[in-house]
N, C-alpha and C positions, 0 to 999 in steps of 0.2 A: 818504784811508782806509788806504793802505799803512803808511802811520806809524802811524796810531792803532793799526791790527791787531797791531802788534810791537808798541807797546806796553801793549798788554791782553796778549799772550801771555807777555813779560817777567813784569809783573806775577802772572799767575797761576802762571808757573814758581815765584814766590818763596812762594806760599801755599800748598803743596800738601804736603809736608811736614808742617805744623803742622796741615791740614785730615787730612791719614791719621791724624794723633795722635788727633786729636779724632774721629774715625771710631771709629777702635779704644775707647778709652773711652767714645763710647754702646753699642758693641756689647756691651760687658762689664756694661750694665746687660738682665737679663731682663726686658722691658720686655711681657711675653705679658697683654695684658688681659683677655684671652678666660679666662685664669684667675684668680679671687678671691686666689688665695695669690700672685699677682703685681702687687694692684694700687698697694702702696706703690711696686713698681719703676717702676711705669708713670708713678706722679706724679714720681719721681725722673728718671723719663726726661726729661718735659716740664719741670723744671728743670732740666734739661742744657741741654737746646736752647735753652730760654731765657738763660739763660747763655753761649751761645753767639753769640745773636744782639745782646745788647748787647755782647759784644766784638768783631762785624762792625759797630757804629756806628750801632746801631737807635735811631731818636727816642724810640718808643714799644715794650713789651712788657710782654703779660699773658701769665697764663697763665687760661683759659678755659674754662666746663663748665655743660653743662646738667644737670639732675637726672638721675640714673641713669648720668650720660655720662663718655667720660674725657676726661683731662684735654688742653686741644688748645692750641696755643702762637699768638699773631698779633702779630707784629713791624711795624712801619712806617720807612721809610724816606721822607719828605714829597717830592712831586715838585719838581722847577724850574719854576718858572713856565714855561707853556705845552706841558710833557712829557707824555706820558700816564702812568698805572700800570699797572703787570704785578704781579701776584696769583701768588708762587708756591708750589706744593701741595708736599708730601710726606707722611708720615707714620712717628711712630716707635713707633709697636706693631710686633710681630714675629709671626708665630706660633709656636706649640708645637715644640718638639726633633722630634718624634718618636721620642724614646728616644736620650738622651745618649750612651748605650751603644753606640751603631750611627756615631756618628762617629768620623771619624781622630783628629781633635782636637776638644779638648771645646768644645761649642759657644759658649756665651761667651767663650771665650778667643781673640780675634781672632788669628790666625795664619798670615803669608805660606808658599806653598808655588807656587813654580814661575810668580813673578808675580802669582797670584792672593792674595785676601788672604779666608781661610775663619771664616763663625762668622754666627751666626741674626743674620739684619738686616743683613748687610754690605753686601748687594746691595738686598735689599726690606724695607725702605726707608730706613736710617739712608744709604745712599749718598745718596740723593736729598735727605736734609737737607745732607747737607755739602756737595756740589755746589751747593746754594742757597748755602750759609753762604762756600765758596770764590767763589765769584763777586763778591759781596758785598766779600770783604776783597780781592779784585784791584783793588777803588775804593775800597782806605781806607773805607771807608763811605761812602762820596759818590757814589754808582750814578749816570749820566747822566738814570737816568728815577726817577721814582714807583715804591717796590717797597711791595709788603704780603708779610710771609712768614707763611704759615699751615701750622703744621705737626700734623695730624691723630691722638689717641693710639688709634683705634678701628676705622680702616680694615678689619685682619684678622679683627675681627668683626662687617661688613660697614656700619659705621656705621651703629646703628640711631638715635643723638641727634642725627646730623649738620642733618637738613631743619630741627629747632629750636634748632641753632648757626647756622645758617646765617643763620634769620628772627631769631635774639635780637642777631646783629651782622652788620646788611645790611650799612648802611651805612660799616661799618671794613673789611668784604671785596668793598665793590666795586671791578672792573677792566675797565680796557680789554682786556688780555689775559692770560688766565692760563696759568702753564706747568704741570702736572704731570708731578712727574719721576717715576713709577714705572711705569714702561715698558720693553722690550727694545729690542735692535737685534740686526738680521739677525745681525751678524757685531761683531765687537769693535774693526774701523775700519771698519764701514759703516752710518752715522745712520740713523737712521727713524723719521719721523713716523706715530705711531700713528692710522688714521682711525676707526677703527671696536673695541667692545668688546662684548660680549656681556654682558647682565646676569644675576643670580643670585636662586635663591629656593631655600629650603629648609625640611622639616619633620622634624621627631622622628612617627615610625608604631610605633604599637605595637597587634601583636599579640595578644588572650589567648582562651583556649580551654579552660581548668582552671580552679576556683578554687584548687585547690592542686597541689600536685605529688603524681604515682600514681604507683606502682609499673609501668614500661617493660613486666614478662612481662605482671602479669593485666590489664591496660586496653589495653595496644598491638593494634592489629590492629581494636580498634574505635573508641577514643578516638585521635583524634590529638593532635599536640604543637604548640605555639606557636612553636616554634624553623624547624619545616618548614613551616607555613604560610606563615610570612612568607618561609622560601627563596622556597618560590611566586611569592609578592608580587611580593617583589623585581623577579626571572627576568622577568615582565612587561612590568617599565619596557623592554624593548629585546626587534626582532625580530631574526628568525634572523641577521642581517648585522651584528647589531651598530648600528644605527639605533635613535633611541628611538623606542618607541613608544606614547607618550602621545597622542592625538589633540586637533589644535585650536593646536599649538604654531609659532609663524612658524619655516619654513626658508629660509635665503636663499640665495641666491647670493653669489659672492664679488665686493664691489664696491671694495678699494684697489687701487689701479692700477698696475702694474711691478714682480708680484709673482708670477711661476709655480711651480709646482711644483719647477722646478729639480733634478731628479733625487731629490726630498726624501724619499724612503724611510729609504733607507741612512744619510741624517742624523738625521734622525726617530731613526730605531730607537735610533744611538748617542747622542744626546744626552738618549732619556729612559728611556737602560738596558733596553730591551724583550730576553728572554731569546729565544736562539737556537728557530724554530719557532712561536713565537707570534704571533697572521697581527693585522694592522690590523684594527679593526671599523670597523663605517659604509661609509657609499659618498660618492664623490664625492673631489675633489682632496685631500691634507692639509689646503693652506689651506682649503680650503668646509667639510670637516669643523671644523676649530678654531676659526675665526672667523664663518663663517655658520650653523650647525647646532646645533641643541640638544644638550646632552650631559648627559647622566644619570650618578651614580656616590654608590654606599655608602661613606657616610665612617667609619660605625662601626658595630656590633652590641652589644647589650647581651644579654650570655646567658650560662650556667655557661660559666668555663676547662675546657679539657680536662681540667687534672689535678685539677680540682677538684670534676667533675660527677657526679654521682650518677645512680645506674641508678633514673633517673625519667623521665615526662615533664614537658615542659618548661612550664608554662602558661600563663607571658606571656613574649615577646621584642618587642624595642623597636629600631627604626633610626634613622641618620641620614640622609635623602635628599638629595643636592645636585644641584639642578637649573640649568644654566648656557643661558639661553634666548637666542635671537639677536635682532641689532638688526632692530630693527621690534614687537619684541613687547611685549607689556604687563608687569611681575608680579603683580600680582596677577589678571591673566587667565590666566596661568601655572599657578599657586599656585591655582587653582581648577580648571583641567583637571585639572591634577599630582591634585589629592585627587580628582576623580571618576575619574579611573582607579584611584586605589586603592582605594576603594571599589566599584569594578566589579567588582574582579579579586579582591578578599578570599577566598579557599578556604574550603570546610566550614563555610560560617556562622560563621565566626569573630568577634570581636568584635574592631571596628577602630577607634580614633584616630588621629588625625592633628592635629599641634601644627603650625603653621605660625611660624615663627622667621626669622630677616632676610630681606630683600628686598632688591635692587638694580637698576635699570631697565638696560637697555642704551644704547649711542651709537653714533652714527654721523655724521660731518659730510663737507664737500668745504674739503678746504684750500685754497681760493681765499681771496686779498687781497692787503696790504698783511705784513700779520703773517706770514700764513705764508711769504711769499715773502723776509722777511726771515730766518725763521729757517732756511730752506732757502740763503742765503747763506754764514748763520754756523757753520750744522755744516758745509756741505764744506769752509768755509778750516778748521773744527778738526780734520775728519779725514781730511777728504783725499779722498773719497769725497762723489756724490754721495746726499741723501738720496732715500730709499725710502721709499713709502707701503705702511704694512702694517696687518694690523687684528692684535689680540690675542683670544685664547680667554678670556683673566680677564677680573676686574670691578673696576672702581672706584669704587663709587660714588658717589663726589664729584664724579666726570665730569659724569654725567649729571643728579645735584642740581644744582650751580652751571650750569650751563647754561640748566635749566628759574629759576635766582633771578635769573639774570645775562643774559638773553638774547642782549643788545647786543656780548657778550664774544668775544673770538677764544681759542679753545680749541685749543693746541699740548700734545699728549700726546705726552713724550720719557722718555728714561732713559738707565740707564747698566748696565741687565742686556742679556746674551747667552747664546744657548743652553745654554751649560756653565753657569751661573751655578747651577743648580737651586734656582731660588725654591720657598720651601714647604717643600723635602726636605731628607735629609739630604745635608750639607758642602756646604751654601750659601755662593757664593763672589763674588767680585767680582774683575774680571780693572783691576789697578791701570793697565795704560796707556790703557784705556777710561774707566776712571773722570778722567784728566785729560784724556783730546780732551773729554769730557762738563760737566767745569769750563770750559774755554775757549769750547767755544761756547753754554753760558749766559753768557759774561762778554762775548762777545763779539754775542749777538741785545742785549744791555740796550743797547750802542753803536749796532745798527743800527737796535733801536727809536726812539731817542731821535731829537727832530725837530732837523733846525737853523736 
């Protein structure tokens, strides 16, 4: 095994290079599905990857979609007789800039600064494709095992066509074990196997209280406005501590193992920019808040701009609710507490809707086996470091679909983000010597899986 290990690590030295080129060119496609004016980019995405994966020496590649769905890429590499297959995930949707204007560099334009390499999708998720796709050519294409590569265009808005990909091509995505790479790790050489994720549910609430808009002097004071009822609402979701408070919602305890607090305040605050005097909400440890706790948060408002508002009231305002529930919980038992508390809590008789929109269940497993103890071999020889079992605050939902399609399946949830990386935000980065221990030891579990 000495030998073999130099030489997968040789090999992957030679491909990493040509896998950053190829990095930087998906990132430079706007690949945002979640917006109509991007969905040519998004099919153009998934002919990249595809592209991509017949020059890693793929037997087979579609590119694939259900009605309504985008477009998802499934590569096959045929196993050796007697290997198993590994199924690995990624996805190359991105989400939204958050205003072009707010980055250092413009966000499509992939850009190294100080190691890291900056621009929407570097990290989440186009790294996790080329980290599949480098792997892959450290074997010529001739991977030791069975690979399926399945790479997702919808992830970011929450896969809502995935369960009818999933059942329209069982049979070409079934595995023994699959990898998804869209994951963090603690530190930038120190692995971690993700055990546990929190699922997601969310609705549009709107407000109305007028049929039209009145003049703010002669109606204020008895007529209220749709813009403050809903603050109301809102202000609801969560008690005086910063805890939600929607009743009926699983709270857990934190159950990945060789994981403490670790002084994590003071990192906390610096890795997610929290401003000087602004106190943590919730109770309980960072990790119990992140990964066992439900978290509530307004992703948008719909209501006059300031400079553009008129001395009126306001008669309907509309939100976006995002609700991130912990493992153990259901959603759509979520997604029904979530609306009868807004519904409880409505102010002044107002008139309330509630649009319920994606859903994602949560996960949790114990990395016990065969699988995982291989892959707990291949990341310390890549980084040097033993791995760590953490759980993550996101969602994936293809975690917890292919598990409930795949049962029988060994579920290793990895990546190649770290704290600085700011997934989501702006100057989303990807720290470049993470991203090759992150090649090597996928290139390096395909060897350990393989039987002899």
């Amino acid at each position: 095994m000495p030998d073999q290990r130099l030489s997968v690590k040789t090999a992957v030295d030679g491909v990493l290079a040509g896998a950053r080129a190829d990095l930087e060119r998906l990132v430079r496609i706007p690949s945002i599905w979640a917006d109509p004016a991007h969905s040519e980019d998004t099919h153009a995405s998934a002919r990249t990857v595809a592209e991509l994966a017949r020059g890693a020496g793929a037997a087979t590649v579609r590119i694939v979609e259900v009605a309504g769905g985008a477009p998802a890429v499934v590569a096959q590499w045929p196993a050796p007789e007697g290997q198993p297959t590994i199924l690995l995930y990624a996805h190359h949707d991105v989400q939204p800039t958050g205003g072009d204007e707010h980055w250092t560099t413009p966000p499509f334009e992939p850009t190294e600064r100080d190691g890291r390499l900056y621009g929407r999708g570097a990290a989440d998720d186009k790294a996790g494709v080329l980290t599949h796709i480098a792997a892959l050519r450290a074997y010529a294409g001739r991977p030791p095992i069975g690979v399926t590569l399945f790479i997702e265009g919808e992830e970011e808005s929450g896969s809502p066509t995935l369960p009818a990909l999933l059942r329209a091509h069982h049979d070409l995505l079934a595995a023994d074990v699959v990898v998804i790479a869209d994951a963090a790790n603690p530190a930038v050489d120190v692995p971690a196997l993700t055990t546990s994720l929190r699922g997601l549910v969310d609705c549009v609430v709107e407000v109305a209280m007028l049929e039209h808009p009145v003049h703010s002097g002669m109606a204020g004071g008895a007529a209220g406005d749709a813009l403050t009822a809903l603050c109301r609402l809102l202000a609801s979701l969560h008690d005086e501590h910063g805890d939600v408070a929607v009743p009926g919602l699983v709270r857990g305890e934190r159950t990945a193992a060789g994981v403490g607090d670790d002084g994590a305040e003071a990192e906390f605050r610096a890795n997610n920019g929290l401003l000087d005097g602004v106190e943590l909400i919730g109770c309980g440890s960072i990790p119990e808040r992140i990964w066992c706790h439900p978290a509530a948060a307004i992703l948008g408002i719909d209501a006059p701009r300031v400079a553009d508002a008129p001395n009126v009231l306001v008669p309907r305002a509309r939100a976006l609710v995002s609700l991130r529930i912990a493992p153990g919980d259901d959603p759509a038992a979520a997604q029904h507490a979530l609306t009868e508390h807004l519904q409880a809590h409505v102010p002044w008789g107002a008139q309330l809707t509630v649009v319920p929109r994606t859903g994602g269940g949560p996960f949790s497993l114990e990395a016990i086996g065969d699988p995982y103890d291989a892959a707990r071999r291949a990341f310390a020889e890549a980084y040097g470091n033993d791995v760590r079992e953490i759980g993550m605050g996101g969602s994936i939902p293809f975690v917890a679909e292919f598990a409930r399609t795949f049962p029988g399946a060994a579920v290793l949830v990895t990546g190649v983000g770290d704290p600085a990386s700011h997934w989501h935000g702006i100057d989303e980065s990807l720290h470049l010597g993470m991203f090759a221990r992150g090649v090597l030891a996928e290139a390096l579990l395909l060897a350990e899986l393989a039987r002899g």
